[in-house]
C-alpha positions, 0 to 999 in steps of 0.5 A, a space after each residue: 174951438 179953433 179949426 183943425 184947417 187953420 192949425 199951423 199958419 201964422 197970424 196973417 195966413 190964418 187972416 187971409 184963410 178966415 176973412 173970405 167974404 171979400 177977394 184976396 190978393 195972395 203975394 209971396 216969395 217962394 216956399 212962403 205958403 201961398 198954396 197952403 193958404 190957398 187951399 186952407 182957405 177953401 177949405 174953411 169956406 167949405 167947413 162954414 158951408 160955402 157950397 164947393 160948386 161956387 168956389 172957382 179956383 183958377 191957377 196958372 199951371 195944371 201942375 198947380 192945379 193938381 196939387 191944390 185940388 189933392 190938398 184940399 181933398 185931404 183937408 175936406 172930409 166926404 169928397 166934397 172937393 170934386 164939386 169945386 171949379 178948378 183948374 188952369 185959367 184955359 181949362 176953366 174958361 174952355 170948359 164955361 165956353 163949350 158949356 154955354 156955346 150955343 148961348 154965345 152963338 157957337 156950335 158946341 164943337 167949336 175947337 180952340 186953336 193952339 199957335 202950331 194948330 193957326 200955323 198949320 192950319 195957315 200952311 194948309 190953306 196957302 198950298 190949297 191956294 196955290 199961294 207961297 209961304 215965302 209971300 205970306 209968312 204963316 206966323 205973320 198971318 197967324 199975328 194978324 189974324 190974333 190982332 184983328 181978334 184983339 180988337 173984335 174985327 170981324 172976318 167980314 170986316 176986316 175984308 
């Protein structure tokens, strides 16, 4: 008997949803079903007994996110889809970093700087200064600050 899940997709939908031993590369149009794909095939993991908190299921919008986690909710009978990490790639990987701050060496309060938070934050410390923003462009400092991160210079090292 075939699963209720697979019902509806079309023959290369229902192989990506049942061959999930190995990683999928889900290319489409729009309006093709990749997110219905997407979700069944969680779905069906979860039905063969992958256990929800080791699917991590990463999209680009918290819109995305949102969606896929309520049709899977849908699809997975007893509330088993909370279980599931998912979420945008920023919010996952936040999450993992203030999880395991103090492992990497950071305090467990360490906040992640949006571009406008850099700007401001460069603004503020060139008025504390006495420095203008005329001189030193704060978007300047804050792309160099990024590249300078890009390539692991420590703040010590790049003095």
């Amino acid at each position: 008997m075939e699963s209720k899940i697979l019902a509806g997709l079309n023959p290369a939908q229902k192989a990506a949803v049942i061959n999930y031993t190995s990683p999928s590369l889900i290319i489409a149009g729009a309006g093709s079903g990749k997110t219905r794909v997407l979700t069944s095939r969680i779905a069906y993991m979860i039905e063969q007994g992958v256990a929800p908190h080791s699917i991590l299921a990463l999209t680009f919008t918290n819109k995305a996110a949102a969606e896929m986690r309520e049709r899977i909710e849908q699809m997975v009978a007893g509330g088993k889809s909370r279980y599931i990490c998912m979420g945008t790639f920023h919010s996952v990987f936040s999450r993992i970093l203030h999880t395991e701050a103090e492992r990497i060496g950071f305090p467990q309060t360490f906040t992640i700087y949006e571009p406008s938070d850099c700007r401001n934050l460069v603004k503020t410390i060139l008025k504390e200064l006495g420095l203008s923003d005329e001189s030193y462009k704060p978007q300047q400092v804050c792309s160099r600050i990024s590249l300078a991160k890009n390539k692991l210079i420590t703040p010590a090292a790049y003095a």
